[in-house]
C-alpha positions in Angstrom: 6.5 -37.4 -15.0 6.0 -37.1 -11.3 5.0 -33.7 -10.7 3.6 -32.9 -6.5 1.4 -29.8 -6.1 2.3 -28.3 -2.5 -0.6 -26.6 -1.5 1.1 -24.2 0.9 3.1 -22.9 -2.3 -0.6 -23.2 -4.5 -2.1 -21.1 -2.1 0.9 -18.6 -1.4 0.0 -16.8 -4.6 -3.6 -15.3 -4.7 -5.4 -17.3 -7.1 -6.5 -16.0 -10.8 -10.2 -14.3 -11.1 -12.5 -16.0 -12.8 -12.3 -14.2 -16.3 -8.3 -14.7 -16.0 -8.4 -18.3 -15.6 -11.1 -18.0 -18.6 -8.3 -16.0 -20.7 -5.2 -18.4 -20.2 -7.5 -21.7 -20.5 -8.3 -20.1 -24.2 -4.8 -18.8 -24.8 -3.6 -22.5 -23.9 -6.4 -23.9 -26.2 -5.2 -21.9 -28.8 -1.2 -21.5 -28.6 -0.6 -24.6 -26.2 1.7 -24.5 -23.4 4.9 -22.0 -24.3 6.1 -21.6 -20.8 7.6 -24.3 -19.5 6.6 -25.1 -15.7 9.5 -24.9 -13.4 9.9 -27.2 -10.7 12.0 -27.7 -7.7 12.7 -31.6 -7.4 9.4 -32.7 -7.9 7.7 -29.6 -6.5 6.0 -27.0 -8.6 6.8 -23.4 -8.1 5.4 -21.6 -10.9 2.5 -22.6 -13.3 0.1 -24.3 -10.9 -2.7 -22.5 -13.1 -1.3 -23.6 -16.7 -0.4 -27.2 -15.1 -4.5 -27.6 -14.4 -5.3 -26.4 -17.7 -2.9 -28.7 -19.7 -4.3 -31.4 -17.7 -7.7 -31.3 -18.1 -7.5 -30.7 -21.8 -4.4 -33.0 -22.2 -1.6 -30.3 -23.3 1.4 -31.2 -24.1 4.0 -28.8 -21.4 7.8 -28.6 -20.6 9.3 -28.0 -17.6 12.7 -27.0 -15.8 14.5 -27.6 -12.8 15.3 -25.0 -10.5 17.4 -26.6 -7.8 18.9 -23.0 -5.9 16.6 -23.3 -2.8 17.5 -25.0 0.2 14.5 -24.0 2.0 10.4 -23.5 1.8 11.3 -19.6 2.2 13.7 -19.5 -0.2 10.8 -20.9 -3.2 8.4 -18.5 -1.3 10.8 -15.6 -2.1 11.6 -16.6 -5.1 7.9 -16.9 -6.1 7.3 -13.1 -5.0 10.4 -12.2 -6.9 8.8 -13.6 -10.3 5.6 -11.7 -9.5 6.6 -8.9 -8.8 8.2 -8.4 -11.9 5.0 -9.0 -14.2 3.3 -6.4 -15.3 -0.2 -7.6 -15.5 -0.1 -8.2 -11.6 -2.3 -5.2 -9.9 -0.8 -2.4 -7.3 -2.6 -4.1 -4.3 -1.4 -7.8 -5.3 1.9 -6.2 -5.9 2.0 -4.4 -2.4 0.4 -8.1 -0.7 3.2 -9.4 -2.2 5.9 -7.5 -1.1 4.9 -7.1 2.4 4.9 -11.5 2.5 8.6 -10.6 1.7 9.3 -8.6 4.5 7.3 -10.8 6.7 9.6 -13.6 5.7 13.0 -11.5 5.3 11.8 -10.5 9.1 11.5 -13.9 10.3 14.5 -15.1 9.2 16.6 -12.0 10.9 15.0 -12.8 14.1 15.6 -16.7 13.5 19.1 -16.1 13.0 19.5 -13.6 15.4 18.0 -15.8 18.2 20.8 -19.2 17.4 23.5 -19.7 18.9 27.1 -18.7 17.5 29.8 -21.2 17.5 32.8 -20.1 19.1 34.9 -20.3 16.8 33.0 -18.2 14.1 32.1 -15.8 17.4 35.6 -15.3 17.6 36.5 -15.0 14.2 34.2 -12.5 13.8 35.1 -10.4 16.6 38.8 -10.1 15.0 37.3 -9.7 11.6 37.5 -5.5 10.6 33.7 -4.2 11.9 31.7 -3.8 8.7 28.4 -1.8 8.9 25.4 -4.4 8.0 22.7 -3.5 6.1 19.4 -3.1 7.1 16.9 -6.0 7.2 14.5 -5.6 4.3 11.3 -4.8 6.8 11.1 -0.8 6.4 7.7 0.9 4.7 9.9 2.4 2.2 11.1 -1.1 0.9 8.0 -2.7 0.8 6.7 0.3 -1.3 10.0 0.2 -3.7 10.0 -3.4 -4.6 6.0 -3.1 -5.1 6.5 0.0 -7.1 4.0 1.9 -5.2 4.1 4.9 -2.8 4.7 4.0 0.9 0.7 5.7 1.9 -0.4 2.5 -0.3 1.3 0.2 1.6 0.0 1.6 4.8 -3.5 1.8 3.2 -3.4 -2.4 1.8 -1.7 -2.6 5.6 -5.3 -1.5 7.3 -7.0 -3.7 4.7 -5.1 -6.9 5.3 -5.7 -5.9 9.0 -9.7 -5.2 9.1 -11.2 -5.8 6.1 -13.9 -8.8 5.1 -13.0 -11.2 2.4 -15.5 -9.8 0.6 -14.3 -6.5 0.6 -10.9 -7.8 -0.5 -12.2 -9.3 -2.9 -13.3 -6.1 -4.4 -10.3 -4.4 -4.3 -8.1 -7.4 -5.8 -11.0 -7.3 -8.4 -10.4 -3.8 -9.3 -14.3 -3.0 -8.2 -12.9 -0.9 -5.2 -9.6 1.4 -5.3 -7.0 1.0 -2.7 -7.5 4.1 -1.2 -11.8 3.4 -0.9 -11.0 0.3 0.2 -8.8 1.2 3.3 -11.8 3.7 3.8 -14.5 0.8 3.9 -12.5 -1.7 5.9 -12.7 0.7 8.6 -16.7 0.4 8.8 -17.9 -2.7 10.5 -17.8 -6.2 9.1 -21.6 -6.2 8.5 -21.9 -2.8 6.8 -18.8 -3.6 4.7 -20.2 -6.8 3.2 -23.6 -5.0 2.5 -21.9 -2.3 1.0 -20.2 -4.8 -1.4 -23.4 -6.7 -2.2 -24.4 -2.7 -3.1 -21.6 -2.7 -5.9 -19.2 -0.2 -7.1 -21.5 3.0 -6.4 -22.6 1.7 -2.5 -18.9 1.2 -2.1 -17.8 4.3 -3.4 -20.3 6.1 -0.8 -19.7 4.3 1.9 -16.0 5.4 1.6 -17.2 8.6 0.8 -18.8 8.9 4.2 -15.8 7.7 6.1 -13.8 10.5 4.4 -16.1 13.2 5.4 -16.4 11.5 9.0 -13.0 11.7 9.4 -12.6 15.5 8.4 -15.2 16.4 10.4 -13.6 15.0 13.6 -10.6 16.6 12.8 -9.7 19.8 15.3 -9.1 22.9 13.3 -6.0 23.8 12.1 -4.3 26.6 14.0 -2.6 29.5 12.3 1.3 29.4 12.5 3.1 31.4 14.7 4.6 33.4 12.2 1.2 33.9 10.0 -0.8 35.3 13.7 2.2 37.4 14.3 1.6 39.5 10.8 -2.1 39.5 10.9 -1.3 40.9 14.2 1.2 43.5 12.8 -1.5 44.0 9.9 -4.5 44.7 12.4 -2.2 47.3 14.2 -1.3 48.9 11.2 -4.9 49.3 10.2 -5.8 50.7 13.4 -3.4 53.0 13.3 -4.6 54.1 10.0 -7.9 54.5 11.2 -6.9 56.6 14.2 -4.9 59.0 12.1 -7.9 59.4 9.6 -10.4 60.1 12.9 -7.9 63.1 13.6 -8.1 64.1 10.5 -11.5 64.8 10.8 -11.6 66.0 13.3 -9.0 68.7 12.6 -11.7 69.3 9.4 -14.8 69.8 11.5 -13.0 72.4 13.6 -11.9 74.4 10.7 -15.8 74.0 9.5 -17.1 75.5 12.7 -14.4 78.3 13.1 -15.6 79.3 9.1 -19.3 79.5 10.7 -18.6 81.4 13.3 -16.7 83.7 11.5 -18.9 84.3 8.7 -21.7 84.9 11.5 
């Protein structure tokens, strides 16, 4: 069986950590190959990791042809699809994922969007009833709903894409780091966020730890709302106008006092 390994589509995927790879090589070892590898023509899409197993300890495998795609972006979607929908893939390789998709989904709108229209379908169109089209699948909101996480995570694995060192990913795709720490870290310089990794869980957790307080501290404060200054305005006048009536009050007593005196004199 003739089976080519394209390494755009091996590397599209992040790969397995080490103890993974350690897990399915025994699980494969022990239960053989139930999955069968599916392949496009002679490509494989899905089960790089088990094909490499089976292969180097000679395991018997199955596969099956999936011959939908017409296109390199239509395997890559596909591949995202799958996934996405397993549940032992991580919130931050989930959100990774899904934002590939709307880089992709993106592309394609603007590819489409920038060829020419033959005549014919331009006119056909234009007499065709005007049907509102949906959306291209680029927004925050769904990126976050196909990764089942909240659109603030997406923005956070955003900023670590964007700055962070691949050692620092590393740590969050590990599970060392959290999502949230991580976005923290990646905005500290390359050198400090590689030495904090080297540091381990606790270094990392402080340097994000710092950040956090950094950035509170820069914050201005907080000004009261209109309508919150307007009462403790409306409070403080009240009071004072407590206070006034109590100092006549008084001062109506110490009167009385001194006409008893001089009386009594």
């Amino acid at each position: 069986m003739n089976i080519t390994i394209n390494e755009e589509l091996r590397s599209f995927i992040d790969p397995l950590t080490a103890n993974e790879y350690a897990a399915l090589e025994r699980s494969l070892l022990a239960e053989g190959c139930r999955d069968a590898l599916v392949l496009w023509n002679d490509v494989l899409i899905d089960g790089h990791n088990r094909y490499e197993i089976c292969q180097k300890h000679h395991i018997e495998f199955n596969t099956v042809q999936n011959a939908t795609f017409a296109t390199l972006d239509d395997v890559m979607l596909w591949m995202i699809d799958n996934h996405l929908a397993r549940r032992s893939v991580s919130d931050y390789q989930r959100g990774v994922l899904a934002l590939r998709k709307k880089d992709i989904v993106a592309a394609r709108v603007a590819q489409r969007a920038a060829e020419p229209e033959p005549k014919a379908a331009a006119q056909d169109a234009q007499d065709a009833p005007k049907v509102p089209e949906s959306p291209p699948w680029n927004t925050r909101e769904d990126v976050a709903k196909a990764a089942r996480v909240s659109s603030n995570t997406i923005s956070q694995i955003e900023r670590i894409q964007k700055a962070a060192t691949p050692q620092l990913v590393e740590a969050v795709r590990s599970g060392t780091i959290s999502i949230n720490a991580a976005a923290n870290v990646a905005s500290l310089p390359e050198s400090v966020q590689i030495a904090a990794v080297a540091g381990g869980r606790k270094e990392l957790q402080q340097a994000a730890r710092q950040v956090r307080e950094q950035k509170a501290a820069s914050r201005p404060p907080k000004e009261a709302p209109a309508d919150a200054e307007t009462e403790l305005r409306a409070q403080v006048a009240t009071l004072r106008g407590k206070v006034d009536a109590l100092s006549a009050e008084n001062q109506v007593l110490r009167e009385r006092l001194a006409a008893l005196g001089d009386s009594g004199a």
